[in-house]
N, C-alpha and C positions, 0 to 999 in steps of 0.2 A: 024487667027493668034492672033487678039486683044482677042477673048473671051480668049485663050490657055494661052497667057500672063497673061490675069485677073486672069483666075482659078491658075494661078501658084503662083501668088502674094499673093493671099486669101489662099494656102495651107503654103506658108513661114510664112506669118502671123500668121495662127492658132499655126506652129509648136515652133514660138516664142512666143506665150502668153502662150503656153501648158506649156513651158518648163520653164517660168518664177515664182517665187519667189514673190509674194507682199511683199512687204514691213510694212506687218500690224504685228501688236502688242493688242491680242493674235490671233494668225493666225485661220481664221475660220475652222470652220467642215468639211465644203466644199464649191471648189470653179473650176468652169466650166466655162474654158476663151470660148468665140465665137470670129466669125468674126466681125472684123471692130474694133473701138476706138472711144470714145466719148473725143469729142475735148472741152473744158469747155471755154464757151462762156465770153461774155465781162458782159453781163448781162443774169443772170439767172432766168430764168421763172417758177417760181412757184406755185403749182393747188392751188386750193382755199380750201380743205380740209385737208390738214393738220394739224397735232396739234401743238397748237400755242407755248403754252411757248417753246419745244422742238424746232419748227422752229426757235423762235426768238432765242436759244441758237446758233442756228448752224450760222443765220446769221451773229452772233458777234464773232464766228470763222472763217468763211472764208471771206475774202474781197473782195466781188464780188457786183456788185449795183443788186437789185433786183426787180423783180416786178411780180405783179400775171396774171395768164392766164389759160384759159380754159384748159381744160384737155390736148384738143391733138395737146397742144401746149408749155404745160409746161415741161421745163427741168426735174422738179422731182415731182414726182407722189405719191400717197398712196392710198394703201386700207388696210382697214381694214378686217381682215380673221376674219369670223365668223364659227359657226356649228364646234366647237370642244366642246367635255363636257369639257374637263379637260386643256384649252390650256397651253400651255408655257407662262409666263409671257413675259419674256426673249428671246423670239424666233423670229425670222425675217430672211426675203430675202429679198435681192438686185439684180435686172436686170438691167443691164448697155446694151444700144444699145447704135447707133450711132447718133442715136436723143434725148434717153432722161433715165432719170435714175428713175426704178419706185423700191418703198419699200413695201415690205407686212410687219405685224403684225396684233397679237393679240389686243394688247395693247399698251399704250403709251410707256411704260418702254419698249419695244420690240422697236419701234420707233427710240429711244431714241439710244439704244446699236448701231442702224443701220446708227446714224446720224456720232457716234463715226467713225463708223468705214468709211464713206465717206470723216469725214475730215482726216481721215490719209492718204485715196485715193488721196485727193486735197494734203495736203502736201508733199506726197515723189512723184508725177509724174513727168515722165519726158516732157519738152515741149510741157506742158498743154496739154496734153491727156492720157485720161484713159484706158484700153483697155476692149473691150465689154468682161461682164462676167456674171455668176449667182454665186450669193452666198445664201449659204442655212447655217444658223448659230444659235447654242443657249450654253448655257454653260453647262458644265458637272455639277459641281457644285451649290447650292442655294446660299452659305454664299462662299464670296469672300471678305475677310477683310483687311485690315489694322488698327493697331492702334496707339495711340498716346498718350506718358507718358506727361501730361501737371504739374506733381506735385514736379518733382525734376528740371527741367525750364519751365518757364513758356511763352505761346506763344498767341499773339494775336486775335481777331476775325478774325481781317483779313487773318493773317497766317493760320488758321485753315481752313479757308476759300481756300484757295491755297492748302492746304493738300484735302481738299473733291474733286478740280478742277483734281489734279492729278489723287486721284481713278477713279473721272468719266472718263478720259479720256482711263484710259485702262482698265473700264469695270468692275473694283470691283464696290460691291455695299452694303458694310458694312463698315461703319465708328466705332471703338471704341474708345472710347472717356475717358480716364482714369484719374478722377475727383480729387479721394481723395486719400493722401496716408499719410507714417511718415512725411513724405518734406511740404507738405502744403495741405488744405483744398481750392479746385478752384471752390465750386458751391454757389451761395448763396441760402440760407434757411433760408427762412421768420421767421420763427417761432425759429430758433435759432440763432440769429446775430451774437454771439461772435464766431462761424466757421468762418466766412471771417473776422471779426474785430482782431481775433489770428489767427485763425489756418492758414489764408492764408499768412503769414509772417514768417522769421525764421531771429537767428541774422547775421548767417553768412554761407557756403557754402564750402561746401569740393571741394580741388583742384589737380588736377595731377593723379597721380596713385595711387590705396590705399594703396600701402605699405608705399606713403610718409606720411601717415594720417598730410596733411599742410592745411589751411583752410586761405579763403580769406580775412577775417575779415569786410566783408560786408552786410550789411542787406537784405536780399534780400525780397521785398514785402513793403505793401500787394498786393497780387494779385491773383486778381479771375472775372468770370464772371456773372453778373449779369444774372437775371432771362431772362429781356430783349433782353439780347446778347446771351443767347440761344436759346431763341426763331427764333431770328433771324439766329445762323446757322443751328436749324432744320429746318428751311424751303427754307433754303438756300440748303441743303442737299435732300431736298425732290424732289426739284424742278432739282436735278440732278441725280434723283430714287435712292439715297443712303441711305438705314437707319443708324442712328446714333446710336448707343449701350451704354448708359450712364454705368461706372463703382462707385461703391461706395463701397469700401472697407471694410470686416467684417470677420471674429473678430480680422484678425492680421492686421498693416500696420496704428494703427490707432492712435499715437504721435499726430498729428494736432489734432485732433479731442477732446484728450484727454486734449492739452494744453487750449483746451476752455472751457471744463466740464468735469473735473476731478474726477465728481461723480461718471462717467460711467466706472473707472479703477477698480481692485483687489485691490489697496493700494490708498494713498492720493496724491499721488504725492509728489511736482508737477510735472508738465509736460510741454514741451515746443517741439516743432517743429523739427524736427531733424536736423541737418547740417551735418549730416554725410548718408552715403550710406548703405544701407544693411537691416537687419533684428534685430527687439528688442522686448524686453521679455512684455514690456507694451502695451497690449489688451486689448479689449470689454468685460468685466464683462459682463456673462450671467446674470443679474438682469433684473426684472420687469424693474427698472427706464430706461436701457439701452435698452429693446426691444421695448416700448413706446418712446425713443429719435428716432431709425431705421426707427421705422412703420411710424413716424412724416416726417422724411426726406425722405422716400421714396414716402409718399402721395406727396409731393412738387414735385422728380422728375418724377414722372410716369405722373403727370399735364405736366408737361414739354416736355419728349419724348414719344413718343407712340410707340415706338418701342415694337414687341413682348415679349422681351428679356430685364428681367435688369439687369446688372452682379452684382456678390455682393462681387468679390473678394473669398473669401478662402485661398488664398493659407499662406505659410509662416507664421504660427500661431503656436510660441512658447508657451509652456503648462507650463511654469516656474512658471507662475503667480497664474493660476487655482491650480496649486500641493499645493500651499502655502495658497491659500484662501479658508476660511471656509464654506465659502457660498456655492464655488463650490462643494468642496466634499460632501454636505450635497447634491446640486444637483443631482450629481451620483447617491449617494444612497437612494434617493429619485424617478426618475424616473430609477431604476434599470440599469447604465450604467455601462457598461464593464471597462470605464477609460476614461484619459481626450481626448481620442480621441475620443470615443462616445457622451460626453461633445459636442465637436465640431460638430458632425452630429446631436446633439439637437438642438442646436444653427443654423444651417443652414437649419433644419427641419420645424421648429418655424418661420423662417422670406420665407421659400419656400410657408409655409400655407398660410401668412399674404398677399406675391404678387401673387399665384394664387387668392383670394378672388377678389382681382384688376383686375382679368381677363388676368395675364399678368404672363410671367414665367422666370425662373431664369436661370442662366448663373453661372458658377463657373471654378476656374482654378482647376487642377487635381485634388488638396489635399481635395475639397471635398468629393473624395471617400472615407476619413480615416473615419470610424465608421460604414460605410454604405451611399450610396447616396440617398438623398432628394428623395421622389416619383417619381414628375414629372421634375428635372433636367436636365437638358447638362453639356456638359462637356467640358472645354477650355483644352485640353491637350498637355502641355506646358512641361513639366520633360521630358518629351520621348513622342512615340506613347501607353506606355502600356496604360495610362487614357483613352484614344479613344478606344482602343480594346475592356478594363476593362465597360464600357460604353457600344458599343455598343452590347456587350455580351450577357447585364440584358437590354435589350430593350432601352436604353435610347439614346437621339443625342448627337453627338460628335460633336465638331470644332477642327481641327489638326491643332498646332502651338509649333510642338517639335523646343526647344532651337537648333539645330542640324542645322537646314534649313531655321528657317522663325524669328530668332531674328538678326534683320536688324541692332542692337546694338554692334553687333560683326565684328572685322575685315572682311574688303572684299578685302585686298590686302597683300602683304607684310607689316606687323606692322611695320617695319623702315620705311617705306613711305607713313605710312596712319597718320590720326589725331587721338591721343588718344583715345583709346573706354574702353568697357566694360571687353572685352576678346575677347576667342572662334576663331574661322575662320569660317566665313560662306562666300566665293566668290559668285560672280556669278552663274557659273556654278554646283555647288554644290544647288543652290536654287534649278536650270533650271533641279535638275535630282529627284528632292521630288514626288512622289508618294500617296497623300493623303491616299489612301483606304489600309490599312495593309493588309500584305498576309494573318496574320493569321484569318481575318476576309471572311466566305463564303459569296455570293449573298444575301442572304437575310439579315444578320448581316450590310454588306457594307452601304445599305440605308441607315443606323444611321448616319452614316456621313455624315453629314450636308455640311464641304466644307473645306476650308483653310484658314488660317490669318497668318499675317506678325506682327511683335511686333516693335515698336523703342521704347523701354526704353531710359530717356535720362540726366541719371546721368553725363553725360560725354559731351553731345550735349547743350552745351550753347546760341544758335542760332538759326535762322532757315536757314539762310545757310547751314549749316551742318544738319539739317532736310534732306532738298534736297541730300547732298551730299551722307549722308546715306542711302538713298531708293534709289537713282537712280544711277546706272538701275537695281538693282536688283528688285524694283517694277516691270518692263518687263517681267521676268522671272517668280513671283508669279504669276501676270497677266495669262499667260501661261499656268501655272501651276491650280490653279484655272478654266482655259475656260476647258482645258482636250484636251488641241492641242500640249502641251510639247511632246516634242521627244527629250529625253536624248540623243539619237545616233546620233542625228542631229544638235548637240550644236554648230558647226560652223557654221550651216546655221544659227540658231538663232543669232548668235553672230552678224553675217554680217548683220541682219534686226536692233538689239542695237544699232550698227553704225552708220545708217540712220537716226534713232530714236535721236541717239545726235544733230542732225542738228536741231529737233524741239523743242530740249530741249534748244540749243542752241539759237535761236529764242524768246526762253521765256524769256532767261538770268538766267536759274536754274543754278546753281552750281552742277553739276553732278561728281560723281567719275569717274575718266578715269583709274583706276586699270586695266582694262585687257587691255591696252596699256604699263603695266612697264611689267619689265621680272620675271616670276614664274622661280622658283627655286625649282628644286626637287630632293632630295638624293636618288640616287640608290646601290644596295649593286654592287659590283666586285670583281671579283679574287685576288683585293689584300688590300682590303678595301671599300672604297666608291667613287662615280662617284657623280657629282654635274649635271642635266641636266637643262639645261635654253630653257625657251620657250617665246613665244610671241603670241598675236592673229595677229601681223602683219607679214610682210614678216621674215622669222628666219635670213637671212641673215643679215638682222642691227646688228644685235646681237653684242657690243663688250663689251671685259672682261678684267680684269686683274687679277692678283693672287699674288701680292705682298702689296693689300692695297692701290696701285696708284686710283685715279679717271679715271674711263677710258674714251676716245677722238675718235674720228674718226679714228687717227692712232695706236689705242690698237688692240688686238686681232680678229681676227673675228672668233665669232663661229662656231662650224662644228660638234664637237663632244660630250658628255659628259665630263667632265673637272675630272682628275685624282686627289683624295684627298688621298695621302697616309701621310701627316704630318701637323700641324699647318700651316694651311694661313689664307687670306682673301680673299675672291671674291666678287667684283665687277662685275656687268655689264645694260648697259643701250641700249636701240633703238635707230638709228641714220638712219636718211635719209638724204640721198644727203650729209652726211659729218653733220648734224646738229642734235645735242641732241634732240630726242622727247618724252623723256622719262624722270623719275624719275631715280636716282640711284640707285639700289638694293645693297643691300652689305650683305655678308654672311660670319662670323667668323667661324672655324671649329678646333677643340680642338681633337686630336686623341688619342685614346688608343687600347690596346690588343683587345679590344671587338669591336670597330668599324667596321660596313660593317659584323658581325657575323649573326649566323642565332639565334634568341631567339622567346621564346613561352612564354606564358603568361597565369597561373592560372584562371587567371581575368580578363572580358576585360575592358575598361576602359569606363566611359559614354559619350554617342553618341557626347553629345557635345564638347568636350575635347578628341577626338580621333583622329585625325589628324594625316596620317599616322602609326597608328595602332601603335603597338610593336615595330615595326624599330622604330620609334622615339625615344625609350631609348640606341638608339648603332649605330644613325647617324653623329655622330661627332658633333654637334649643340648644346651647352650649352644653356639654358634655360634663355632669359630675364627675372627676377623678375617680370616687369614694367609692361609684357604685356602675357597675358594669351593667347595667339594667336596660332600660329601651330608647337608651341617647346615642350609644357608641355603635358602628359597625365594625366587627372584626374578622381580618383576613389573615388567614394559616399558609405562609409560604407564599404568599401572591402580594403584588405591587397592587396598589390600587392608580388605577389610570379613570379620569370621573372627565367627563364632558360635559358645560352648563353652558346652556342655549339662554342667550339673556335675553332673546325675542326682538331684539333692534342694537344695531349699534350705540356702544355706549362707554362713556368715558370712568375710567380706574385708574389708579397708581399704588394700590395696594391688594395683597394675594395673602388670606391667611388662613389657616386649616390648626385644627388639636391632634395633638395623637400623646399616646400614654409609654411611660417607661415604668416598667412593674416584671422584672426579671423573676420572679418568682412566680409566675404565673407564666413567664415566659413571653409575656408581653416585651417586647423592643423597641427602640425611638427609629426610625426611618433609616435606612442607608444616607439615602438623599431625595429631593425633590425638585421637580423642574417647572415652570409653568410656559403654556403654550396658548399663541392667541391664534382668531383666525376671523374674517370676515365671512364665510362658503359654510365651513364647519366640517370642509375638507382638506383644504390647505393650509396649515397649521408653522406657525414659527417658534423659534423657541426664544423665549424674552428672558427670561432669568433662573439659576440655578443655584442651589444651596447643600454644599455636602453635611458629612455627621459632625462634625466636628461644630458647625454652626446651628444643628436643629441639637444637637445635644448640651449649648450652652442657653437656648431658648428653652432648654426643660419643658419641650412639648408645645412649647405656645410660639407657634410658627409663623412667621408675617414677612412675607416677603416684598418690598418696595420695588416697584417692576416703572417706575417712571410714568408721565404721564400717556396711556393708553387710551386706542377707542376701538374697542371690536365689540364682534354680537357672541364669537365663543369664546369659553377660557375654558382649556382643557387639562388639568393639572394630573402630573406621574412621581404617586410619594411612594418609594425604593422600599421592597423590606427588605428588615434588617438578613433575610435566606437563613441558613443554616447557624443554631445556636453554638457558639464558640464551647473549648473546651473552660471547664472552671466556673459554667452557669447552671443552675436548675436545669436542664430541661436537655443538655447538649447534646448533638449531634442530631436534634430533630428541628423542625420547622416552626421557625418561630412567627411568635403573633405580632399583628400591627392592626394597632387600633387607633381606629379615625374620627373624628367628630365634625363641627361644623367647617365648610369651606366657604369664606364669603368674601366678599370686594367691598373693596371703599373707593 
């Protein structure tokens, strides 16, 4: 009867560890519970071969006294796997029995992954034990990144320090490290002091949102780090198997650089540091003097990191300067280029030669494909995933970091309840469903892609509190994403191991976002306009609301349904447990018209990053914040938006009004012009009224066209972009934005 009860006990056992969830973060490849649980002692016994600095890391994570012992006596074990020609760096097993926990690898970095992932074992168990298992794990991925903009604020050794702790701990193992830009110059270079003696200082610092263009009136700097303090966190980085990716910005982005030697401009200057955000027309003169300053400062950095890889920048390199300068033109037509965009693939051809010679290879964001790409290149593809496609096509590697998914700088909650950002909406779960490898790339093409990165730009992030609070947790999810263990269709279960994961963030004292704890809010279209749905990652039941603008309480509504929007209100609603706010406010304005809740199609779709609810967005009742580029506005690069709204039966209007934004620093533009067109068919179409720039640019965006008394069943409205950015603006001679918000009839 004893043996019948044991075997029955050892089969409930198996069927609860089978059936169980670890709590890891990126959940491995595979994982095979056994019988039994390793119960983790008072003192841990460990073999005498292990490698050292990785040991001593772990023992400074978990608080346990320790001491060494024989093999078959120690808690945790290692061997070393040999007889592979080509092993996994990155690759490792764990056997957990009920005596003792043993690790294989190749390598130390395999080791190392495998330490990570025991103290997440030690941290989320329950009642100090583990339960016996095998795991077999490596990453999908090579480059699993995150980076970090240090030149619009500036963050300490130590902070940067806490940034590489994070990566390691969930297993990325690319640090970018983003040096130089307009804002300030952060590396020092021996050979040319007046970088950090200028360029790492500016007088004062843009504040709020850019439409308010208001500025602090403070100085910020100088600041930069020393040769020494680099050193120190490469090998601080090293020693946590993360390579560090130094950025040095070329040929656009480069203000600091220029307020220190102004020789290296198109014009004389002068120049000074930028205090403001965005993109400017003053660049790297392709001159001798300016490829000799480059090849100088990169000898300094490639001493510094040893990374494969040294990024050079690219992107955002307005041709205003080159069109104007003699020298350049003579360039052109001197090595036979097509224009100043072959210009630019001279110029990143020229410094690709210089750091192959160095034995080491270049890194560039999209826009270095404009002329042709470098020989030996990669590609950071940041605009979209076309750069990665475009890249992995003509042979070359790629790193995917479309603005869409992996710019951490972008809202990750409701913008009424987050802290100012950048723009965008990139939540959680919207990271947790990215895809690195494009469809349209086959098996062989896929190889090229090298892996994934995450960006914080941090025009906005004054801190490093808000470091933290902007990565975490969507680091989890990239984490994830990156191992190649994400499952999009299993976002709840992720969600529930994030939960967990805050208890050890919470332990740290990170400052984490708790966004998927407020209420999302989603417009759905209905039979008689629009339905508002409210969701939660907790119980739906907290849920309360209101719809008159009130602050909702414990004794406000409870939710049940989608909430019925057929007229101007406001909604409110917050989580409540046990009667007690656990949540942020949400609150949602809603402005109705003829077109709201309509069904509309769209000539054009809008870019990936600024597509937020697709086309309904322009006839969900949701007026556009100015303030915050978040999930109200659609925005289109270079394309007209042409919108068609089916109003479902003939019906009577005299009024056509739509939003759009003017914000030249971002590159945002007010319309050309716009036209509106009616039609009874939804094919034959007339054209009823028409509004040039001059007219939507004394309306300051707020557009309203009197089109007389009308009755159709379409209105198909065409608002002009503004095309190609004039010379004497941010951004010129590339394709500017036009951003749209709601279109409705009266």
């Amino acid at each position: 009867m004893q043996r019948i009860l044991l075997a029955f006990s050892l089969l409930i056992s198996m069927c609860f560890f089978s059936q169980t969830k670890l709590n890891l973060i990126p959940y491995p490849q595979k994982v095979e519970f056994q019988n039994g649980e390793f119960v983790i002692p008072a003192s841990f016994n460990l073999s005498n071969n292990l490698p050292v600095k990785e040991t001593e890391y772990l023992k400074n994570k978990i608080k346990l006294k320790f001491s060494n012992a024989k093999n078959q006596d120690a808690h945790l074990l290692y061997s070393k796997l040999e007889n592979q020609s080509k092993p996994n760096n990155e690759a490792y097993s764990i056997e957990i029995s009920s005596k003792q926990i043993h690790i294989k690898s190749y390598t130390d970095q395999g080791y190392f992954l495998a330490i990570q992932t025991l103290i997440q074992l030690f941290e989320t168990q329950k009642n100090g034990k583990i339960p016996a298992m095998k795991i077999e794990d490596s990453p999908k991925f090579a480059w699993r990144g995150m980076h970090l903009d240090v030149c619009r604020h500036f963050f300490t050794v130590e902070e940067v320090k806490q940034y590489i702790d994070y990566l390691a701990m969930y297993k990325l193992n690319t640090f970018h490290w983003h040096l130089t830009d307009d804002q300030g110059w952060r590396i020092e270079i021996k050979k040319y002091p007046k970088l950090t003696q200028i360029g790492s200082k500016r007088k004062e610092s843009m504040i709020g949102a850019y439409v308010d263009n208001t500025y602090d009136g403070k100085p910020y700097g100088p600041y930069f780090y020393t040769q020494e303090q680099i050193k120190d966190v490469v090998k601080y980085a090293q020693e946590r198997h993360i390579t560090v990716v130094p950025e040095i910005e070329m040929p656009g982005h480069a203000l600091a650089a220029l307020s220190a030697y102004p020789e290296l401009a198109c014009t004389k200057g002068p120049f000074e540091a930028a205090t403001k955000w965005g993109v400017f027309d003053d660049v790297f003169c392709p001159k001798d003097e300016t490829f000799t300053f480059l090849e100088n400062v990169l000898d300094e950095v490639i001493q510094l990191f040893p990374s494969q890889y040294i990024h050079i920048g690219g992107d955002e390199c307005p041709k205003t300067r080159w069109k104007e300068c003699a020298h350049c033109q003579a360039l052109i037509k001197k090595h036979n280029l097509k224009d100043e965009h072959g210009l630019q693939s001279y110029f990143i051809q020229r410094i690709e030669k210089y750091v192959n010679s160095k034995g080491r290879k270049i890194i560039g964001w999209d826009e270095i494909l404009e002329g042709g790409l470098a020989p030996n290149a990669a590609v950071m593809s940041w605009t979209g995933i076309k750069g990665g496609i475009e890249a992995a096509k003509t042979n070359h590697f790629a790193v995917m970091t479309p603005g869409a998914y992996c710019y951490f700088d972008h809202y990750q909650g409701d913008p009424q309840t987050e802290p100012n950002a950048f723009g965008g909406f990139t939540p959680l779960d919207k990271v947790y469903s990215y895809n690195p490898i494009p469809a349209e790339l086959n098996a062989e093409q896929s190889k090229y892609i090298l892996g994934v990165q995450a960006n914080l730009w941090t025009e906005y992030i004054l801190d490093f509190k808000q470091v933290q609070y902007m990565i975490f947790p969507r680091l989890f999810a990239l984490s994830e994403v990156g191992w190649g263990t994400s499952k999009p269709e299993n976002y709840k279960e992720f969600e529930n191991r994030v939960v967990e994961h805050f208890k050890i963030l919470d332990k740290m004292n990170i400052n984490y976002a708790k966004s998927i704890y407020n209420i999302s809010g989603k417009v759905i279209p209905d039979s008689k306009g629009v339905s508002y749905e409210l969701s939660t990652s907790q119980n739906p039941s907290g849920i309360k609301f209101t719809t008159d603008g009130s602050e909702p309480t414990s004794n406000s509504s409870n939710y049940q349904n989608p909430i019925p929007v057929s007229k101007a209100m406001i909604i409110k609603s917050a989580y409540f447990e046990n009667d007690e706010l656990k949540s942020a406010v949400s609150s949602q304005n809603f402005s109705t018209s003829k077109t709201t809740g309509k069904k509309i199609t769209l000539e054009n779709q809008p870019s990936e990053n600024y597509s937020f609810g697709g086309a309904f967005t322009l006839v969900d009742g949701i007026i556009g914040n100015v303030k915050q580029l978040g999930k109200t506005w659609l925005g289109f690069q270079g394309k007209d938006v042409v919108a068609t709204i089916d109003l479902g039966e003939k019906t009577n209007f005299s009024e056509v009004y739509f939003n759009t934004l003017d914000n030249k620093g971002s590159w945002i533009h007010l319309a050309k012009s716009a036209t509106v067109f009616i039609s009874v068919d939804g094919k034959n179409f007339k054209s009823i009224k028409e509004i040039g720039k001059e007219e939507i640019l004394s309306a300051k965006g707020k557009i309203s066209l009197k089109v007389g008394n009308q009755n159709a069943k379409f209105i198909k409205i065409k608002i002009e972009n503004a095309g190609i950015i004039p010379a004497g603006n941010p951004g010129a001679d590339s394709k500017a934005w036009l951003f749209v918000d709601e279109i409705g009839a009266k």
